[in-house]
N, C-alpha and C positions, 0 to 999 in steps of 0.2 A: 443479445437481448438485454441483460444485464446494463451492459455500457450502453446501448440506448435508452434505457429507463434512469439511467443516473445524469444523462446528458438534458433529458426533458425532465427531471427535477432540479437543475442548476447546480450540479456536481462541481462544474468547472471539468478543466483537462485534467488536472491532477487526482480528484477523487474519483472522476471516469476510471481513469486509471487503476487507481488502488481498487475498484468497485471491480472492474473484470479480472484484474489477477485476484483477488480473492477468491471470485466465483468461479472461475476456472481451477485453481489447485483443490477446492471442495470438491468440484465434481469429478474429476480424476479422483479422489479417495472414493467417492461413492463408486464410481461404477467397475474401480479397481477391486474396491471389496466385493461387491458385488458379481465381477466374477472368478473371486477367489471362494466364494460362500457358497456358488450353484456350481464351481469345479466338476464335480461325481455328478450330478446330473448335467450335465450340458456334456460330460463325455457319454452317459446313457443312450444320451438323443442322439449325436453319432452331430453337433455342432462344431463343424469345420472352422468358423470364424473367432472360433476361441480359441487362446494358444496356451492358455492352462488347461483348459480340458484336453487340450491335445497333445500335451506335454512338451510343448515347443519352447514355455516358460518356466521356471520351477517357482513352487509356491511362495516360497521365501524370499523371490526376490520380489514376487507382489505386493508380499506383507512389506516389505520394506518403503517400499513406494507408495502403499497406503500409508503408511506411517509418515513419510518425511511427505507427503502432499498436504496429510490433516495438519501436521506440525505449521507448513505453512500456510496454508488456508488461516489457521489461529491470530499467529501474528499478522498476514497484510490484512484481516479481518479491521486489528486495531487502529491500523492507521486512520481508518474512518471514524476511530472515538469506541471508548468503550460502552451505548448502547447499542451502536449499530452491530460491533462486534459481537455483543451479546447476541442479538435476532438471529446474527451468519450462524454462532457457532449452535443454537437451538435448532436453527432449517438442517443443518448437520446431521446433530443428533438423530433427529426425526428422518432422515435417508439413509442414518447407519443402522436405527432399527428398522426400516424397511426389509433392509439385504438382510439381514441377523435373525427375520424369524414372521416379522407381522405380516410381511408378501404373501404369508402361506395361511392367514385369517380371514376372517369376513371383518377386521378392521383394515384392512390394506390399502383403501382410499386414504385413511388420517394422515400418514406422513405424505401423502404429496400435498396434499391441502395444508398443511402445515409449514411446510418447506417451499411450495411455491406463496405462499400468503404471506413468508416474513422476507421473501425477496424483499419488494418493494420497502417492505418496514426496513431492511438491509439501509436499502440507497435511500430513503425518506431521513432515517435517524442521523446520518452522516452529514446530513446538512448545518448549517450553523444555526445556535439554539436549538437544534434534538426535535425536531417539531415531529408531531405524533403524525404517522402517514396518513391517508384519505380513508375511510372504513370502504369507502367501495373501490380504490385499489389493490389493498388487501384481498376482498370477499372476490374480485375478477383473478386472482391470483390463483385464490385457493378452490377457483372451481376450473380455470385451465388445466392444475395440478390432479384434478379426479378426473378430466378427461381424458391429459396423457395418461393419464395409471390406467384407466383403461381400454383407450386403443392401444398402447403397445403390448396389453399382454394378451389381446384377442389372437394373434398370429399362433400364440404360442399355447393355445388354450389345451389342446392335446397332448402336446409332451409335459406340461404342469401336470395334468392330471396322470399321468402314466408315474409321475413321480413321488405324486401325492401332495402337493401343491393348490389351493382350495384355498384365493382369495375373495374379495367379492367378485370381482367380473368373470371368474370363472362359476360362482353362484347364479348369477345371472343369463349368463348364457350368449353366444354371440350377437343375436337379434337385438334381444335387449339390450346388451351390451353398447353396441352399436348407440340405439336409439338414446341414450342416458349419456354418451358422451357426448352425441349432436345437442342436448336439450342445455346441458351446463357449455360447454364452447359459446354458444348463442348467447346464454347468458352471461357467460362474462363480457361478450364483445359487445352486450347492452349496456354494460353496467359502466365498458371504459368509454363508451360515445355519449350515455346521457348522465354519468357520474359527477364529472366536472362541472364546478360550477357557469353560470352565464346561460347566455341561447345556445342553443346546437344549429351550429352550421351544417349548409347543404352537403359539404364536403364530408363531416363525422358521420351524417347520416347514412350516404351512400355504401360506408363500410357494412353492417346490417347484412344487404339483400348480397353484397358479394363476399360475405364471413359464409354465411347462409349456401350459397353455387360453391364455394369452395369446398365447405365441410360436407354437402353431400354428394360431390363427385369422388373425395376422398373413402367416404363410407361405400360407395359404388363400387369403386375399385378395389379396397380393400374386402372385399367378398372371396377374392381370388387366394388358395393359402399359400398360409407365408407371408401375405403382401402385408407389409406397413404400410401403404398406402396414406390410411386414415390418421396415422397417427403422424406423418407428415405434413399431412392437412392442419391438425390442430395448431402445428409448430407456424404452419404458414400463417395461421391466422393470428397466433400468436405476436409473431415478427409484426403480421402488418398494425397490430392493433399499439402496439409501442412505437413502429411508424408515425402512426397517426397523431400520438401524444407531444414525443415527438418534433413535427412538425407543427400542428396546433400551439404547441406552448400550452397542452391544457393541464397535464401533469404539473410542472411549476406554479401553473394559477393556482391549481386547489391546495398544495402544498402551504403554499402564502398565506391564499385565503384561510386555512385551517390553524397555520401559525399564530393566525391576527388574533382569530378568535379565542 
């Protein structure tokens, strides 16, 4: 997703490039810490597909691997110029306090909104002259980012709480839960079809009614426990909504356009 978002802002092959290995060795620290931090609980829950809760991994070699991932995350950060670097290593920050303590608040929406919202400002800044990303790029970013945060933790909403784990989507409650992550999804795949400047073609619009059939077969399915269903859904519409950029050329136009001005 990353390396399609930097390909439809006119990265070139080479900042593509530097644009997914960055965001690649970031999210390996995140989700490495991440399950080095829920370790004692996800052994609690009796979670097979962990192999430090299961002790198939020792700690220290995770910590290690967190560390030489963020290390590099930092530097191929740079290559794209030190604002962009700046926005990666803040979207960071903002997912290593995720894992570290805020996941268990009624602020635990902020760092995905935050860290998915400076994506783009990521692959925006890296461009030549620094130009300031699109405000509704951004704003689709950071409201995809509070709807994965919470479909994927609705699966889980019972062993969080058995552990004492009480972000908002466990406030909320599955229903709502649900309901709050179809309303922001929808809205960000409005904001990336009539954000860009120009007419919207038949073709951006179309996306809409099948983001729409996608994200409520996902919420359908995902009723079932356990299932991530839903929050597979988001990804897809995610993917397709960067497709579309993409393919349109609409991300680069507004880029330009906001350049100029």
């Amino acid at each position: 997703m990353a390396a399609g978002l930097a390909a439809a802002c006119g990265r070139g092959a080479a900042g593509t490039a530097a644009v997914a290995a960055a965001v690649l060795a970031g999210q390996l620290s995140v989700g490495w810490l991440n399950d080095l931090v829920d370790a004692g609980r996800d052994a609690r829950t009796g979670r097979a597909d962990k192999p430090v809760a299961q002790g198939r991994l020792s700690r220290d070699a995770v910590r290690t691997a967190v560390a030489v991932a963020a290390v590099a995350a930092a530097g191929l950060s740079l290559l794209s110029g030190p604002a962009a670097a700046a926005a990666h290593l803040l979207a960071l920050v903002s997912a290593w306090a995720y894992d570290l303590g805020v996941k268990a608040t009624r602020w635990s929406p902020v760092p995905y909104a935050v860290s998915f919202g400076l994506l783009p400002a990521f692959v925006v800044l890296g461009l030549e002259g620094t130009p300031l990303p699109p405000w509704w790029l951004v704003a689709a970013g950071a409201l995809l980012g509070c709807a994965a945060h919470v479909l994927n933790v609705l699966p889980d909403l019972a062993d969080d709480a058995a552990c004492g784990v009480r972000g908002l989507p466990h406030r909320l409650g599955a229903e709502r839960g649900r309901a709050a992550a179809a309303v922001l999804v929808l809205a960000a795949s409005a904001l990336l079809v009539l954000g860009p400047p120009g007419p919207v073609a038949g073709g951006r619009l179309a996306v809409l009614p099948v983001a729409a059939v996608t994200v409520g077969a996902g919420l359908a399915a995902g009723r079932r426990p356990g299932s991530r269903a839903a929050f597979r859904a988001v990804l897809l519409v995610a993917v397709a909504d960067v497709g579309l950029l993409l393919w349109t050329g609409a991300a680069g136009t507004a880029v330009t356009a906001a350049g100029g001005g």
